[in-house]
C-alpha positions as CSV (number, residue, x, y, z in Angstrom):
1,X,0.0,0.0,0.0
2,X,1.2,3.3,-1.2
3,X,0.9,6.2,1.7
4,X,2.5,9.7,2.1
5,X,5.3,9.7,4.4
6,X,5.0,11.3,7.8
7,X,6.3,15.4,7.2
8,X,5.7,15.3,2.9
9,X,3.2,17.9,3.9
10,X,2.2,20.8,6.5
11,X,0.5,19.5,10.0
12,X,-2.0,21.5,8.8
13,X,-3.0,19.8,5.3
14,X,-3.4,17.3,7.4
15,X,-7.0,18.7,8.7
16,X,-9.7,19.6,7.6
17,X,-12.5,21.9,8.8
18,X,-16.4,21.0,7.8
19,X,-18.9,23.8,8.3
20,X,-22.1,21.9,8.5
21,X,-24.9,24.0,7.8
22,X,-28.0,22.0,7.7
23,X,-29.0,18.9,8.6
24,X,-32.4,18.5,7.5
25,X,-34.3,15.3,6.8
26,X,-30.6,13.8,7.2
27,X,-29.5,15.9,4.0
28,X,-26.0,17.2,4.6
29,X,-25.2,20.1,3.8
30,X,-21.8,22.7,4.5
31,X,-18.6,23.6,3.5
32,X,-15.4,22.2,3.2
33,X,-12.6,24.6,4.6
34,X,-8.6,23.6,3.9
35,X,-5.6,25.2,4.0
36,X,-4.7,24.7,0.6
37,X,-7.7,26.7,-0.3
38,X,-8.6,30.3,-0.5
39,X,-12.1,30.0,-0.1
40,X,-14.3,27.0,1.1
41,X,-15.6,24.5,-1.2
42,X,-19.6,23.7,-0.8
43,X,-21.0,20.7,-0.9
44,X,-25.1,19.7,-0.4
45,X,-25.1,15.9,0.4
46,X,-23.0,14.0,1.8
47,X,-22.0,12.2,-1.1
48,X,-21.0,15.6,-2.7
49,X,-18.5,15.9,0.6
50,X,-16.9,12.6,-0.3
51,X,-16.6,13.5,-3.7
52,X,-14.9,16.8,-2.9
53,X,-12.6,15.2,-0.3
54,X,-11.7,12.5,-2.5
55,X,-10.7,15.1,-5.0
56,X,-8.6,17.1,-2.2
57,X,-6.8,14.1,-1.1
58,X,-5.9,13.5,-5.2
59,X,-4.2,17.1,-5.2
60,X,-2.4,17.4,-1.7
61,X,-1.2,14.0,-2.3
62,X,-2.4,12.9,1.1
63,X,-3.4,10.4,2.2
64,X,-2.4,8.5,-0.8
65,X,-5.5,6.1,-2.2
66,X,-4.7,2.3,-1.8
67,X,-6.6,1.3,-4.4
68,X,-8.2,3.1,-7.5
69,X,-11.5,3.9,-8.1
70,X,-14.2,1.3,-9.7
71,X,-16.2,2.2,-12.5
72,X,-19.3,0.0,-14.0
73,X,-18.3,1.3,-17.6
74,X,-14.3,0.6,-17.4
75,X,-13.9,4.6,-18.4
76,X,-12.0,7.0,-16.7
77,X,-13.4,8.1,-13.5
78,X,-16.4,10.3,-13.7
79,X,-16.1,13.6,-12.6
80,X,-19.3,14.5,-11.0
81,X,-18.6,17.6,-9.7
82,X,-16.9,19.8,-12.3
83,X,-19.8,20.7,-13.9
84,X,-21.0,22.7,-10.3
85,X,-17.1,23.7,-9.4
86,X,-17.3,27.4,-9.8
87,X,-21.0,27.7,-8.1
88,X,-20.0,26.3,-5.4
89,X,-16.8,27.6,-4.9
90,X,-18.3,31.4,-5.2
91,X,-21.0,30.6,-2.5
92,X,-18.0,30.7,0.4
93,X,-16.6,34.2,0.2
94,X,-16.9,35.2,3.9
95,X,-18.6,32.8,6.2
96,X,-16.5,30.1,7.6
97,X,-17.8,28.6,10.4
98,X,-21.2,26.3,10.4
99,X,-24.7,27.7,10.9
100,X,-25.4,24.3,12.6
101,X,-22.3,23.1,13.6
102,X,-18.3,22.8,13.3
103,X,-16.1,19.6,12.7
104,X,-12.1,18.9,12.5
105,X,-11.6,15.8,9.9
106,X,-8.8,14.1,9.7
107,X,-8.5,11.1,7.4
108,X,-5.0,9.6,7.9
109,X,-5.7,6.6,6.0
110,X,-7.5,5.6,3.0
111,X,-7.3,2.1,3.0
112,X,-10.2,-0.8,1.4
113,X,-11.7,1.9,-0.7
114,X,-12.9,3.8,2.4
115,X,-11.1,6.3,4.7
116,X,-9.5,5.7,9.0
117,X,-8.9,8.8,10.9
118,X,-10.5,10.6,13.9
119,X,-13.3,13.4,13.6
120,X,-14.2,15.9,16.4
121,X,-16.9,18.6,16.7
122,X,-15.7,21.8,17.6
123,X,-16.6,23.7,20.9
124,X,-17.5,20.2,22.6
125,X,-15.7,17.1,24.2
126,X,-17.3,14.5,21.3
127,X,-14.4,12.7,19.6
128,X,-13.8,9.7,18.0
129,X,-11.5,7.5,15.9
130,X,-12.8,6.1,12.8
131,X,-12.0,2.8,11.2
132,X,-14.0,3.2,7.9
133,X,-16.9,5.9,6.7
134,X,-19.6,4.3,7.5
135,X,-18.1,4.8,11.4
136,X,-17.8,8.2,10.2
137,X,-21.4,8.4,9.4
138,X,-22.7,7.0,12.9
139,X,-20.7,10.1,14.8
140,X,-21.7,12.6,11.8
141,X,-25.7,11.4,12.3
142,X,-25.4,11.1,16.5
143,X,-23.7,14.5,16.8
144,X,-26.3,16.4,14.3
145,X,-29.5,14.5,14.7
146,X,-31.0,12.2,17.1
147,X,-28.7,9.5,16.3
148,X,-30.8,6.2,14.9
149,X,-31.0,3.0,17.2
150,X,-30.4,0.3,14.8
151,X,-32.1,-3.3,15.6
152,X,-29.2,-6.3,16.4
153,X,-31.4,-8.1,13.2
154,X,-33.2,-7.8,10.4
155,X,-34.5,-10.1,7.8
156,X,-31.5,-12.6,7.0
157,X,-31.8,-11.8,3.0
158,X,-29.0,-12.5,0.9
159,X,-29.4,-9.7,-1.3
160,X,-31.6,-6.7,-2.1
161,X,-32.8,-4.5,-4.8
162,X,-31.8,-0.6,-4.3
163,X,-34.0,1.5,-6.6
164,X,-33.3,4.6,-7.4
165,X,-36.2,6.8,-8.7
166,X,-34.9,10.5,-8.0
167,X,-31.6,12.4,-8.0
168,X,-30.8,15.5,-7.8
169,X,-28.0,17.8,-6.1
170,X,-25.9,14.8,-5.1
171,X,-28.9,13.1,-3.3
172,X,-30.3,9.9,-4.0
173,X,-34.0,8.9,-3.3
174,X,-36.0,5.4,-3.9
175,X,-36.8,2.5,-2.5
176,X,-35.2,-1.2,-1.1
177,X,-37.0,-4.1,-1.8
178,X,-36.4,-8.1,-2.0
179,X,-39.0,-10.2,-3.9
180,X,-40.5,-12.3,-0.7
181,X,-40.8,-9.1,1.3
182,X,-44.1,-7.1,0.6
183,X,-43.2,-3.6,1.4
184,X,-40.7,-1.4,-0.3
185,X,-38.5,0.7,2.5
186,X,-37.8,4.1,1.1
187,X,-35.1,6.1,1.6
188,X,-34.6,9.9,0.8
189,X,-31.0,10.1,2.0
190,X,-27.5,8.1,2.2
191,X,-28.0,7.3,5.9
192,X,-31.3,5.9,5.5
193,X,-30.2,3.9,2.1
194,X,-27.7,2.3,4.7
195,X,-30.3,1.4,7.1
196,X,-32.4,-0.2,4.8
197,X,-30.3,-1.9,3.2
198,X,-29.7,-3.3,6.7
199,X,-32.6,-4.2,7.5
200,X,-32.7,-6.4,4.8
201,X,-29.4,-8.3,5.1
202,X,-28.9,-8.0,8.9
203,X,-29.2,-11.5,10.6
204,X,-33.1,-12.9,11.5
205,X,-33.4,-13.1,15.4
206,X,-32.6,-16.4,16.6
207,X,-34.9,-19.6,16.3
208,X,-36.8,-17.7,13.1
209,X,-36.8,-19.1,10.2
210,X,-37.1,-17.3,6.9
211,X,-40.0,-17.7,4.7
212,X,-39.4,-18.7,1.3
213,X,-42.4,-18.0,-0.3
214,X,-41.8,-14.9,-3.5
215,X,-44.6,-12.5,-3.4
216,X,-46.6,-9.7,-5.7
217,X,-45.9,-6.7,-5.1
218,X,-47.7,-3.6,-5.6
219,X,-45.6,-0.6,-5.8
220,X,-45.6,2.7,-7.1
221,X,-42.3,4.8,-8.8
222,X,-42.2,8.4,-8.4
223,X,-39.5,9.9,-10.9
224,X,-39.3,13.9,-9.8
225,X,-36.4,13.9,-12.3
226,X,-34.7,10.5,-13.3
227,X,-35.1,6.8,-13.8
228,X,-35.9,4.6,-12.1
229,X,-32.3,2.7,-11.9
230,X,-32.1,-0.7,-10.3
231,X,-29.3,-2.4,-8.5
232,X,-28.8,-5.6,-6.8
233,X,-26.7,-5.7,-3.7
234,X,-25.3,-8.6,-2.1
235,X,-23.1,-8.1,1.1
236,X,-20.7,-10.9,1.0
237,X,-18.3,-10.0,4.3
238,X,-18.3,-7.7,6.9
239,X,-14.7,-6.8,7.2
240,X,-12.7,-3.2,8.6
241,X,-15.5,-2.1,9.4
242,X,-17.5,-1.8,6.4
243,X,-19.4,-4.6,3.9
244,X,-17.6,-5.9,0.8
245,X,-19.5,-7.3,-1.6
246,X,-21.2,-7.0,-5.5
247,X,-23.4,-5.2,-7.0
248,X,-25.3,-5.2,-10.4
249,X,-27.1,-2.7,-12.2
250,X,-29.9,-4.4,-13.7
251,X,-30.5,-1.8,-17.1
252,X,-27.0,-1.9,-18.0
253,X,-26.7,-6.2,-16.9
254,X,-23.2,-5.1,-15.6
255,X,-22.0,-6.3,-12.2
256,X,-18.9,-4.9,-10.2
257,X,-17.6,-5.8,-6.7
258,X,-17.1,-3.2,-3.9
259,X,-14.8,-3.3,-1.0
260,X,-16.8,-0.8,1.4
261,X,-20.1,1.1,1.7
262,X,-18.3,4.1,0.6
263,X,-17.7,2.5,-2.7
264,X,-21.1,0.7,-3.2
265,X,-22.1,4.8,-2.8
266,X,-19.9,6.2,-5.5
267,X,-20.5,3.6,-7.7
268,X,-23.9,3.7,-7.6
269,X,-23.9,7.5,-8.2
270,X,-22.0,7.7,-11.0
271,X,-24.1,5.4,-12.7
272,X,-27.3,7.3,-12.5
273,X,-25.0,10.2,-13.2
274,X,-24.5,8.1,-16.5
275,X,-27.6,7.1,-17.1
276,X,-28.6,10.2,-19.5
277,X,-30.7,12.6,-19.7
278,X,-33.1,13.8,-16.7
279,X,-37.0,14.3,-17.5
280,X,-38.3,17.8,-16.3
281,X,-41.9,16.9,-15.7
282,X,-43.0,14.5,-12.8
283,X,-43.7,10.9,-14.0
284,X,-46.3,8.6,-12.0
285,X,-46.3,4.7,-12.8
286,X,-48.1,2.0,-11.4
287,X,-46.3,-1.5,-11.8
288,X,-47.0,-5.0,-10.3
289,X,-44.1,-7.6,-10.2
């Protein structure tokens, strides 16, 4: 694994500050403030952070990837925010601290496609160490929100079906399903696509057995701008702190493996990113599988 060595860079490329702004319905939204910077860069979702860091850690040269990016086309990695660069960048000409709250990042590592470092929220004692970024999402959501209390099981499936029928601004909305359980679970950010994706792999309680019996459905697809794109996820391990597994997106009949939620994330938004062109009008479907 290829990392930068200890004094290649200032101490203080080595932090980064993230003014969060809003935290409504679990949408992230803020700034990202760096040294290396003149003016903060702003980002609304939390996927448009990652993407934004992961292009800062590409320029300072730390911490050095160890691993490259996957793709589900084999083309060069998609830029997905160059388009909004100069927007964003013009929104952050005075204001540097949050309107909601303050954090000091630093990602030390960024090893199995995901990041390790420690996080802390500025003004207060709360702290912690970070072995991959879905343990960075669990402070991030506890520290801004209520904090979610996630149930030791869930339904014992060995995959599920993400469905992506909005996305706009870096934010992902649809639905999870499997075809023996009746009810879709929507989700309308990336904390809740987590948790339902949970709920469907997680382990059944003990002594219950799984039905195997495949049900209709009756469901109905909302597109405000996009889609619907489907994609099968199977978790395979649950190693570092994250999930490895595959997953396939069924319009394209490609399939790719990823080695941490943070990857299943950015691949799946680049491939909607892909996927064309977005339809202005809302579009109501009723379908029955």
């Amino acid at each position: 694994m290829s990392v930068a060595k200890t004094g290649a860079i200032p101490n203080s490329y080595r932090q980064i500050h993230i003014a969060v702004d809003d935290f409504e319905n679990r949408i992230l939204k803020g700034r990202i403030n760096h040294e290396s910077k003149e003016y903060g860069i702003v980002f609304y979702s939390l996927s448009e952070m990652v993407f934004a860091l992961e292009e800062l850690f590409e320029e300072i040269h730390y911490p050095m990837k160890s691993v490259d990016h996957r793709n589900f086309s084999k083309k060069e990695y998609l830029d997905l925010k160059e388009e909004s660069r100069e927007v964003r960048i013009e929104g952050l000409k005075s204001e540097t601290r949050g309107k909601l709250a303050d954090f000091c990042l630093r990602v030390q590592y960024r090893y199995y496609a995901s990041w390790q470092g420690q996080i802390e929220q500025i003004g207060t004692n709360a702290k912690r160490h970070f072995d991959s970024f879905m343990e960075l999402m669990d402070f991030l959501d506890q520290q801004l929100g209520e904090g979610v209390t996630r149930l030791p099981y869930g339904l014992g499936k060995k995959m599920c079906e993400v469905t992506v029928n909005n996305y706009e601004g870096h934010v992902m909305s649809g639905d999870v399903s499997h075809p023996a359980v009746e009810d879709r679970r929507a989700f309308y950010n990336e904390f809740e696509l987590r948790e339902k994706i949970a709920e469907m792999i997680d382990p059944l309680p003990e002594q219950e057995k799984e039905p195997a019996v495949i049900i209709s459905r009756s469901f109905r697809v909302e597109n405000g701008n996009y889609g619907p794109a489907t994609f099968v996820v199977r978790v395979l391990f649950r190693r570092n702190s994250t999930w490895q597994g595959t997953v396939g997106w069924k319009e394209k009949r490609c399939q790719v493996s990823f080695r941490s939620f943070m990857e299943l994330l950015l691949l799946m938004h680049e491939a909607v990113a892909r996927s064309g062109q977005w339809e202005k009008e809302p579009v109501k479907k009723t379908h029955t599988a």
